[in-house]
Chimera marker file (.cmm) of the C-alpha trace (Angstrom):
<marker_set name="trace">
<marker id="1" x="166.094" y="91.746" z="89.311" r="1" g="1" b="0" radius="0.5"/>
<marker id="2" x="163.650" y="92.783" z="92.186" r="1" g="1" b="0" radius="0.5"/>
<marker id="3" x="163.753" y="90.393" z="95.009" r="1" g="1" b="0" radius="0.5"/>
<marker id="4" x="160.922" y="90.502" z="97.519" r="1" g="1" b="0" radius="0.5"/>
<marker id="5" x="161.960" y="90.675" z="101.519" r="1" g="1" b="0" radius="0.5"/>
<marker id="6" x="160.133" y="87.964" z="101.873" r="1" g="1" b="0" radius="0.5"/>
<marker id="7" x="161.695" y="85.667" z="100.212" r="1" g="1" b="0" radius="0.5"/>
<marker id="8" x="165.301" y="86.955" z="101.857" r="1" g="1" b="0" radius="0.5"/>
<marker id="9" x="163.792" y="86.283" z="104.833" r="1" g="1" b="0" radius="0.5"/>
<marker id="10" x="162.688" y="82.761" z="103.592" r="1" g="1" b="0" radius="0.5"/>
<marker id="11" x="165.894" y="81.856" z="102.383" r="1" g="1" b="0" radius="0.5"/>
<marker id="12" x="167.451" y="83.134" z="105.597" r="1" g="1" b="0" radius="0.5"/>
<marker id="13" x="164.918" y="81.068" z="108.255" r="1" g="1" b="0" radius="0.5"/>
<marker id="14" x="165.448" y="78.399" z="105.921" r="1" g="1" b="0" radius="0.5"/>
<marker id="15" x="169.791" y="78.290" z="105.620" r="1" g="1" b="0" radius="0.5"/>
<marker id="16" x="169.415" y="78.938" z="109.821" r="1" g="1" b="0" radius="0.5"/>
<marker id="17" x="167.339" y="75.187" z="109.349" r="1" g="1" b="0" radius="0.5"/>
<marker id="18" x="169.403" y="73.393" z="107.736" r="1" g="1" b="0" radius="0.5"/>
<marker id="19" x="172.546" y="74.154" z="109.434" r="1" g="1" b="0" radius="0.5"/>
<marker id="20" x="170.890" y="73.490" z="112.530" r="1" g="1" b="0" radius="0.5"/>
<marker id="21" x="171.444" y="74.300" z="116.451" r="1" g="1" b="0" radius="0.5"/>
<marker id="22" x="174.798" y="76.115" z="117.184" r="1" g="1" b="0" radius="0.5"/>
<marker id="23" x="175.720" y="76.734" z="113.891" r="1" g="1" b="0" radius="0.5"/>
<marker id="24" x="175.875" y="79.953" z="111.756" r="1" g="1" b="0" radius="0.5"/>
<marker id="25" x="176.109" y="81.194" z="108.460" r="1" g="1" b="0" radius="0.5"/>
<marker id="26" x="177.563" y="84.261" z="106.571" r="1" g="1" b="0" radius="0.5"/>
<marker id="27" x="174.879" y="86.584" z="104.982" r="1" g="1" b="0" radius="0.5"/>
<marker id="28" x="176.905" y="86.312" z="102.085" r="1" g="1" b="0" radius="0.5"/>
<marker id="29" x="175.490" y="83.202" z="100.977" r="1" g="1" b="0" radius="0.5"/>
<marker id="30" x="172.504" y="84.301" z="100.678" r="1" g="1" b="0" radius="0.5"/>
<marker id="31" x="172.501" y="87.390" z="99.113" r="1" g="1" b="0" radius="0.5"/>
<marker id="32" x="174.877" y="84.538" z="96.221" r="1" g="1" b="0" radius="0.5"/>
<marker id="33" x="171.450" y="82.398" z="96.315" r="1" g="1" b="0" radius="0.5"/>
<marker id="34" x="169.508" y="85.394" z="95.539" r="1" g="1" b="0" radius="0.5"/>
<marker id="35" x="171.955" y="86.615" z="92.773" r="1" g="1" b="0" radius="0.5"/>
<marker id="36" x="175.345" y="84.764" z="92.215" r="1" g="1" b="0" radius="0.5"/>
<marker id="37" x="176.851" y="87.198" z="89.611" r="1" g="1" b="0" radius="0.5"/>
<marker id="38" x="175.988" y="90.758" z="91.730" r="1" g="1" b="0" radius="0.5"/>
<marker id="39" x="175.262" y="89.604" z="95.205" r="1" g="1" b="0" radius="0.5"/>
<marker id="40" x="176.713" y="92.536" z="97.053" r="1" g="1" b="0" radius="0.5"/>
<marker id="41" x="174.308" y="94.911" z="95.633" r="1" g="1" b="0" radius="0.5"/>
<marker id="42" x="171.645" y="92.097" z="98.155" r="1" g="1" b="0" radius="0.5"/>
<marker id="43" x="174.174" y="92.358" z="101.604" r="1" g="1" b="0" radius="0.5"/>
<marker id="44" x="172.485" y="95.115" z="102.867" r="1" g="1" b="0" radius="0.5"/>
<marker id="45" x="168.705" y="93.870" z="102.554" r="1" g="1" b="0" radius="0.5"/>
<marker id="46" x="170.187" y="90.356" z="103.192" r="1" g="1" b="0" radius="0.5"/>
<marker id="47" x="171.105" y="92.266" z="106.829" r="1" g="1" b="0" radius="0.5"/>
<marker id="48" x="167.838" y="94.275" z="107.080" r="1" g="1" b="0" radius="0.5"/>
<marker id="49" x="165.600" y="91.074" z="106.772" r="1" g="1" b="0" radius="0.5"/>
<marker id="50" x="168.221" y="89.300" z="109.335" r="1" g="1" b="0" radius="0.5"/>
<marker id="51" x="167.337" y="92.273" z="111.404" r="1" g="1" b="0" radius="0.5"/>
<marker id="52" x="163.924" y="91.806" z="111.320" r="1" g="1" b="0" radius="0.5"/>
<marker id="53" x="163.566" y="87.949" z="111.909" r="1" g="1" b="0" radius="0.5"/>
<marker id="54" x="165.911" y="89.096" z="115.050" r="1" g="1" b="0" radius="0.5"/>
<marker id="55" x="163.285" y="91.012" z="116.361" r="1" g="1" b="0" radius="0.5"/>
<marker id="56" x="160.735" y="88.351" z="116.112" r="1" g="1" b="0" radius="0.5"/>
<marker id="57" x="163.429" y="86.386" z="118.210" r="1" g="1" b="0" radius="0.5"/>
<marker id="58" x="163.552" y="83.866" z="115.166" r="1" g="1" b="0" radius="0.5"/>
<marker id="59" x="167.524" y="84.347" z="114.459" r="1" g="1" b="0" radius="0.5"/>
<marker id="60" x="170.152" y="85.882" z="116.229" r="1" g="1" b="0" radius="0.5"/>
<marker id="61" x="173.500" y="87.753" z="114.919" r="1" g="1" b="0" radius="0.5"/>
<marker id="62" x="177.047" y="87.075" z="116.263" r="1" g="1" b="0" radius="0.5"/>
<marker id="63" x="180.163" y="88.758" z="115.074" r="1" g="1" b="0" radius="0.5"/>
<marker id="64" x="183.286" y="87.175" z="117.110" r="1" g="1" b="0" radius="0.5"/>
<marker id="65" x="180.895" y="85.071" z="118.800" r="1" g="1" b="0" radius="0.5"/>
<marker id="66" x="178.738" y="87.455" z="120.472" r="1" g="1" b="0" radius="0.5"/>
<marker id="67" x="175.515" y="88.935" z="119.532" r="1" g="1" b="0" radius="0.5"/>
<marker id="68" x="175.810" y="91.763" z="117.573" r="1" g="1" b="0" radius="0.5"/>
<marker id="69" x="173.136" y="94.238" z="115.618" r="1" g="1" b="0" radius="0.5"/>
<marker id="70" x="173.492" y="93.214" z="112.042" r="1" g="1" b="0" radius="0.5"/>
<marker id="71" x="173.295" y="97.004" z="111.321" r="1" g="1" b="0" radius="0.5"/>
<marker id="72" x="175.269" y="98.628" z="113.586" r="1" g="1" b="0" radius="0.5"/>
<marker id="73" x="177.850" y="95.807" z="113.117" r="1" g="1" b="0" radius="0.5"/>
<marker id="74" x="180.895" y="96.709" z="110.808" r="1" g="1" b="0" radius="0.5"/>
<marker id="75" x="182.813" y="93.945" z="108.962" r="1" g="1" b="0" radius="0.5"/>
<marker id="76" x="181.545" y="90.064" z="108.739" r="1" g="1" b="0" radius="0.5"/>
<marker id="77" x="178.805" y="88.390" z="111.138" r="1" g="1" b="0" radius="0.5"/>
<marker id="78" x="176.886" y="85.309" z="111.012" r="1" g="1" b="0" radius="0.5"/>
<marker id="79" x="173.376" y="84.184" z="111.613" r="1" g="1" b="0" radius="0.5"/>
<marker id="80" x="172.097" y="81.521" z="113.133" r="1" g="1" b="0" radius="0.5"/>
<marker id="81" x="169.146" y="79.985" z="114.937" r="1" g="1" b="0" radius="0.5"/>
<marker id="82" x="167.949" y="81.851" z="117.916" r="1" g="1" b="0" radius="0.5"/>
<marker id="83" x="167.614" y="79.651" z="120.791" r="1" g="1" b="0" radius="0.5"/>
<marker id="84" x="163.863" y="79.909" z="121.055" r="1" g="1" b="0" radius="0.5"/>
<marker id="85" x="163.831" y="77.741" z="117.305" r="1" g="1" b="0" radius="0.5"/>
<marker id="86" x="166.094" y="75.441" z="118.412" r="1" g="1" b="0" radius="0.5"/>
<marker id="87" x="164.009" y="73.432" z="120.330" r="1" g="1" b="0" radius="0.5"/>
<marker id="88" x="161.669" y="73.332" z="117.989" r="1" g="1" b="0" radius="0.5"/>
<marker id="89" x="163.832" y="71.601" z="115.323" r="1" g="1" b="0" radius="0.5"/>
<link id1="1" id2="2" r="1" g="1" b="0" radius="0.2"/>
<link id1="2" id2="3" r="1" g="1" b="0" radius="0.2"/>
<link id1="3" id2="4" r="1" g="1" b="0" radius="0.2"/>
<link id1="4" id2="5" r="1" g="1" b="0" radius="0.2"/>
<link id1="5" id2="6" r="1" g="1" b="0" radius="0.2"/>
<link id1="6" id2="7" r="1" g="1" b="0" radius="0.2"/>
<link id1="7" id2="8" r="1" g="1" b="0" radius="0.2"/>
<link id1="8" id2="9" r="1" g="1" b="0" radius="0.2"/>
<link id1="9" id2="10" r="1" g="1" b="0" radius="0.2"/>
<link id1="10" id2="11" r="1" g="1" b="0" radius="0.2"/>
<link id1="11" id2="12" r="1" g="1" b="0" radius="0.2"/>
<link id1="12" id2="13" r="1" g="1" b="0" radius="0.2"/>
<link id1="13" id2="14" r="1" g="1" b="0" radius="0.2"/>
<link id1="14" id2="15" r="1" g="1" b="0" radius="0.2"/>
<link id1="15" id2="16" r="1" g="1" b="0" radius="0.2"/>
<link id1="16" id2="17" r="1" g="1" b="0" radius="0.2"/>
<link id1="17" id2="18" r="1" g="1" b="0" radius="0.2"/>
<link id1="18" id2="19" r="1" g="1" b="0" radius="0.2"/>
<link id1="19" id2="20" r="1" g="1" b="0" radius="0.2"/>
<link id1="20" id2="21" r="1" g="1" b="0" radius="0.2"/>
<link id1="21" id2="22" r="1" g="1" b="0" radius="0.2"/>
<link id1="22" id2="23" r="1" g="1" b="0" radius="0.2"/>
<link id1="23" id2="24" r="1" g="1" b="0" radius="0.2"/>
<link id1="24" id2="25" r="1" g="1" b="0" radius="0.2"/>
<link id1="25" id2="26" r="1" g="1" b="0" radius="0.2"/>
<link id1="26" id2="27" r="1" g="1" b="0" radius="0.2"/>
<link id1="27" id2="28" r="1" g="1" b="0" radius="0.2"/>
<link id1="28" id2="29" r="1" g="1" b="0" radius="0.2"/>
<link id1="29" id2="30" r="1" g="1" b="0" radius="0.2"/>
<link id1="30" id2="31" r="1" g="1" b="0" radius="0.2"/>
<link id1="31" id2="32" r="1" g="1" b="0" radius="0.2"/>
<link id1="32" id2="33" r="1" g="1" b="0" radius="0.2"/>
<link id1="33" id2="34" r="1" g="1" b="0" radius="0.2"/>
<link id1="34" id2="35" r="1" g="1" b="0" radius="0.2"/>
<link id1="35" id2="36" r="1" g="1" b="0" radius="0.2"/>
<link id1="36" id2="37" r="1" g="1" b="0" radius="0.2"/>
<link id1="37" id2="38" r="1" g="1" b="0" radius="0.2"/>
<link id1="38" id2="39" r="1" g="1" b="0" radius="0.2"/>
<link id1="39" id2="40" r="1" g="1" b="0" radius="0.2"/>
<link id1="40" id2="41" r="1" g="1" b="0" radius="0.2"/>
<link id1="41" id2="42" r="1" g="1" b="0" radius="0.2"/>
<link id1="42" id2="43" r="1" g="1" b="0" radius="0.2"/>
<link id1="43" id2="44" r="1" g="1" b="0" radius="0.2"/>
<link id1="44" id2="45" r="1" g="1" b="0" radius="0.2"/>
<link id1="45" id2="46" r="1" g="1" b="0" radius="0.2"/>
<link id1="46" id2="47" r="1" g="1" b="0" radius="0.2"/>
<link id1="47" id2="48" r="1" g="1" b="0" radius="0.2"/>
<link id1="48" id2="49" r="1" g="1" b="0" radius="0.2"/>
<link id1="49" id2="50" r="1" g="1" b="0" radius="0.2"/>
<link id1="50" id2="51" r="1" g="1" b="0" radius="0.2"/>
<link id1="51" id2="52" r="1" g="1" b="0" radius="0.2"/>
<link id1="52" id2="53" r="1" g="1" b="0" radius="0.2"/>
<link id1="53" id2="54" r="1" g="1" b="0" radius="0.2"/>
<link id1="54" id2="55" r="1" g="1" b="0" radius="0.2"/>
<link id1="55" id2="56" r="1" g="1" b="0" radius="0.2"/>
<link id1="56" id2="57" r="1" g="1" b="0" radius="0.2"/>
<link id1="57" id2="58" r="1" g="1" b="0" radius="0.2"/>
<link id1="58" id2="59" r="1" g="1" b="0" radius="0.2"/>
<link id1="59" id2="60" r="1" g="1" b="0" radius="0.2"/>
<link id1="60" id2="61" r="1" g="1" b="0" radius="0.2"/>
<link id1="61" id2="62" r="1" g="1" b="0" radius="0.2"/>
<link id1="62" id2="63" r="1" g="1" b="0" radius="0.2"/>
<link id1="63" id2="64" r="1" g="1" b="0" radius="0.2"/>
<link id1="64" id2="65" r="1" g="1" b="0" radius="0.2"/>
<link id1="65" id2="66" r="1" g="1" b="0" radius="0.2"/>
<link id1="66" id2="67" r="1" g="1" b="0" radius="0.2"/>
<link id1="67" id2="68" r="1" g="1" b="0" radius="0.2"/>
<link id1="68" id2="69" r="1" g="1" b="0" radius="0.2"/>
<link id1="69" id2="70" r="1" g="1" b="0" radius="0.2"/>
<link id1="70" id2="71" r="1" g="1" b="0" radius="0.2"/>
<link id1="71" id2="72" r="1" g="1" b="0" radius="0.2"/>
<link id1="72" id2="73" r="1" g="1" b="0" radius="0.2"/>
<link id1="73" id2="74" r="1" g="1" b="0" radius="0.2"/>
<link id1="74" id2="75" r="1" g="1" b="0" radius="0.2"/>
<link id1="75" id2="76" r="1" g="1" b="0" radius="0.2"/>
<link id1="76" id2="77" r="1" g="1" b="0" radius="0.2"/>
<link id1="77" id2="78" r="1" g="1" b="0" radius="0.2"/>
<link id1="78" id2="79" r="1" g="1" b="0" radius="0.2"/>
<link id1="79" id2="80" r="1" g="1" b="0" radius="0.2"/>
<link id1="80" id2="81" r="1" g="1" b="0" radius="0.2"/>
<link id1="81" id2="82" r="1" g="1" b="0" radius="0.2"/>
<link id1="82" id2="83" r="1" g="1" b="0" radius="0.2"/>
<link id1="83" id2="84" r="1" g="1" b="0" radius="0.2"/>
<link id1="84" id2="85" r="1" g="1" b="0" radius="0.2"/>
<link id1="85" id2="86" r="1" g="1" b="0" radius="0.2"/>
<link id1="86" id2="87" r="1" g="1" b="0" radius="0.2"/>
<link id1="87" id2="88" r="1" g="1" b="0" radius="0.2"/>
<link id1="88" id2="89" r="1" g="1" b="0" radius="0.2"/>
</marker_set>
């Protein structure tokens, strides 16, 4: 199954919406949206889109509570809301 990176990012922005200011969410269950029998063949492109809507300042990437490259980062992190969308919610 090919999976656009624009819908990852979609499903991303919109997970980061629903749970709302302050919270975060594994990349994990995402990339199970996109594909719940083989959804760690989608964590790295889950990451790479997180990576870009970081650079557009749209999401941010903690691991241990503090922000963290999604790609340089080794074990789990979590997404959530950059503070720039938060006010907008």
């Amino acid at each position: 199954m090919q999976i656009k990176n624009s819908n990852i990012k979609d499903q991303i922005f919109k997970m980061a919406e629903l749970r709302g200011a302050d919270k975060t969410f594994c990349p994990s269950e995402i990339a199970r949206k996109l594909d719940p029998e083989n959804w760690h063949q989608y964590m790295k492109k889950v990451r790479e889109c997180g990576k870009e809507l970081i650079q557009k300042n749209e999401l941010v990437c903690t691991q241990g509570g503090k922000i963290v490259d999604p790609l340089k980062a080794k074990g789990p992190i979590r997404f959530g809301l950059a503070t720039s969308q938060r006010s907008s919610i």
